[in-house]
DRENDREN-961141 format. One line per 10 residues: number of its first residue (from 1); their letters; for each residue x, y, z of C-alpha. Coordinates in steps of 0.1 Angstrom, whole numbers, padded with zeros to 4 digits. Example, Ala and Ser with C-alpha at 12.3 -4.5 7.8 and 13.67 -1.06 7.14 Angstrom:
2
1 = AS = 0123 -0045 0078 | 0137 -0011 0071
This chain:
160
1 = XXXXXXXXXX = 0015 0105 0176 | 0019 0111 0138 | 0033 0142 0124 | 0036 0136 0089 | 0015 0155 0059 | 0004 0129 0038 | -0014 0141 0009 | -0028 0126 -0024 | -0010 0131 -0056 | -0012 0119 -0089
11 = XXXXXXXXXX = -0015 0086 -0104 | 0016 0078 -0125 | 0038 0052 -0123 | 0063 0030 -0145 | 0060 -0001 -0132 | 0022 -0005 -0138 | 0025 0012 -0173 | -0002 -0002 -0197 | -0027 -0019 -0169 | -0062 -0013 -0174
21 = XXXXXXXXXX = -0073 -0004 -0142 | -0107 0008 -0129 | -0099 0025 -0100 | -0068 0043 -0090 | -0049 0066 -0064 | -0018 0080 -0050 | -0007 0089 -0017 | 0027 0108 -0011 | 0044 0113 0021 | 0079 0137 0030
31 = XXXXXXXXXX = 0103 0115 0053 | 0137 0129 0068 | 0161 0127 0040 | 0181 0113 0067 | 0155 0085 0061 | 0173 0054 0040 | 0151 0025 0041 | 0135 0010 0010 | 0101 0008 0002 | 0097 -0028 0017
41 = XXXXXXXXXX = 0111 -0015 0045 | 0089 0014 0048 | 0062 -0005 0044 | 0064 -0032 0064 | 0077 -0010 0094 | 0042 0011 0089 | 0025 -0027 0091 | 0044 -0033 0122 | 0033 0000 0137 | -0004 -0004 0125
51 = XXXXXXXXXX = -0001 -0040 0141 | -0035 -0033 0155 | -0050 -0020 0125 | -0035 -0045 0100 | -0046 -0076 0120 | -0085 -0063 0098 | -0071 -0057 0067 | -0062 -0093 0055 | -0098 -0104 0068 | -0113 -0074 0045
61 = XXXXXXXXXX = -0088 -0082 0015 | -0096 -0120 0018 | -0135 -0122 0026 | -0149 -0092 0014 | -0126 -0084 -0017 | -0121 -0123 -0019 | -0085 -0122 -0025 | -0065 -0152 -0025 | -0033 -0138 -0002 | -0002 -0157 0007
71 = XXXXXXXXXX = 0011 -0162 0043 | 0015 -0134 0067 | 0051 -0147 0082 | 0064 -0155 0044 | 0093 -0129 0034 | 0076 -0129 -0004 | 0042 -0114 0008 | 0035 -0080 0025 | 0003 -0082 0047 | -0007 -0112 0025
81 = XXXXXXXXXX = 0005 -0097 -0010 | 0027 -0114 -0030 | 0055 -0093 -0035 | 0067 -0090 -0073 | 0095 -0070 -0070 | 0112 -0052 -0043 | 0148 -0029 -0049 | 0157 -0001 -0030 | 0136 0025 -0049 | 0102 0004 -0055
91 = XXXXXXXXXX = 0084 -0024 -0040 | 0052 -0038 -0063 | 0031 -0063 -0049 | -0002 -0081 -0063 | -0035 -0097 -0050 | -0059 -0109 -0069 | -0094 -0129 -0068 | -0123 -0140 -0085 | -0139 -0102 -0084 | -0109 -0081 -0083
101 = XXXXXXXXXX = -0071 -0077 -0087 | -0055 -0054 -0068 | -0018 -0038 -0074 | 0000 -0017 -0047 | 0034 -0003 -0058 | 0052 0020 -0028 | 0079 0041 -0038 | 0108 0066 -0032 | 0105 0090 -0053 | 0131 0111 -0040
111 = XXXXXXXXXX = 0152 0112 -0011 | 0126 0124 0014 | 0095 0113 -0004 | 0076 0082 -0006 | 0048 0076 -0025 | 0020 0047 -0020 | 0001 0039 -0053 | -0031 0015 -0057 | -0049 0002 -0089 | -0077 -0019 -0089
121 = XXXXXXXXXX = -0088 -0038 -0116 | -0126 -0055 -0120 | -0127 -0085 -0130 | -0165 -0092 -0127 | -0170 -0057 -0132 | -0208 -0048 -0114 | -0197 -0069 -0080 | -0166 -0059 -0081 | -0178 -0021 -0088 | -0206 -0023 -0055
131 = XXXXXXXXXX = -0181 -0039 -0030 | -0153 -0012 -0043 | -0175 0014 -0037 | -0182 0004 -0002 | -0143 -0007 0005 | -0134 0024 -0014 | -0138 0050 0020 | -0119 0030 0041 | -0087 0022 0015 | -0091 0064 0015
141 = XXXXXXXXXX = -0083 0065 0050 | -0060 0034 0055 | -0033 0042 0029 | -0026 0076 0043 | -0025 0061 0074 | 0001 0034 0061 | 0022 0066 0048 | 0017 0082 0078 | 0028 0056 0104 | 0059 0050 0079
151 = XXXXXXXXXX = 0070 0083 0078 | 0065 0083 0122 | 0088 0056 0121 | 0113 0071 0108 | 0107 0105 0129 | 0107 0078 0162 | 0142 0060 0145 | 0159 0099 0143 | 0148 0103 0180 | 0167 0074 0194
């Protein structure tokens, strides 16, 4: 059972500075400041809880988004993403594909919050528009979910 307020904030962040994105949006989360994992961490932690949920999001990604995604078990992709950088304050990753690329950049932006940012950019712009605004919804939900099962983690990790 979840606990955490996740709530959408606004779009700003370094790493992407300069991409000309199409679509874009923020999620924040507060974690226990007691809380020390990095973003990688975070994230892959809310993929491990979601196990259920995650097992669709590749097959969406890959054949409705058509994204070319790396292996799940490799240490360099996140849920298929190809991790570009990872530190303890900041984990960017990229897909991309012949109608979209996609960039998801998770982040502690202070001590007790973490922040889950996504940018889409069209690359065949009215396909890519019509799938985006079907897939749109359900990133809406999923990505506060992520956020949400990340910062439960770290609630269930204080407990034990």
């Amino acid at each position: 059972m979840t606990c955490s307020t996740v709530r959408a904030v606004t779009v700003s962040d370094p790493l992407v500075e300069g991409v000309d994105y199409d679509y874009a949006d923020a999620f924040a989360v507060e974690l226990s400041p007691a809380d020390t994992r990095s973003p990688e961490q975070l994230f892959r932690d809310a993929v491990t809880a979601g196990r259920r949920l995650m097992r669709w999001v590749p097959v969406v990604h890959r054949w409705v988004l058509g994204f070319r995604l790396g292996p799940a078990s490799s240490p360099n992709h996140l849920f298929g993403w190809r991790i570009v950088t990872s530190d303890a304050d900041a984990i960017r990753m990229e897909a991309a594909g012949p109608l979209m690329r996609g960039v998801i950049v998770g982040r502690r932006v202070s001590a007790s919050t973490a922040v889950l940012t996504t940018y889409v950019v069209y690359v065949r712009h009215t396909r890519a528009r019509a799938i985006w605004a079907l897939v749109g919804p359900l990133h809406r939900k999923v990505a506060p979910y992520l956020l949400d099962l990340a910062a439960d983690a770290s609630a269930r990790q204080r407990a034990t």
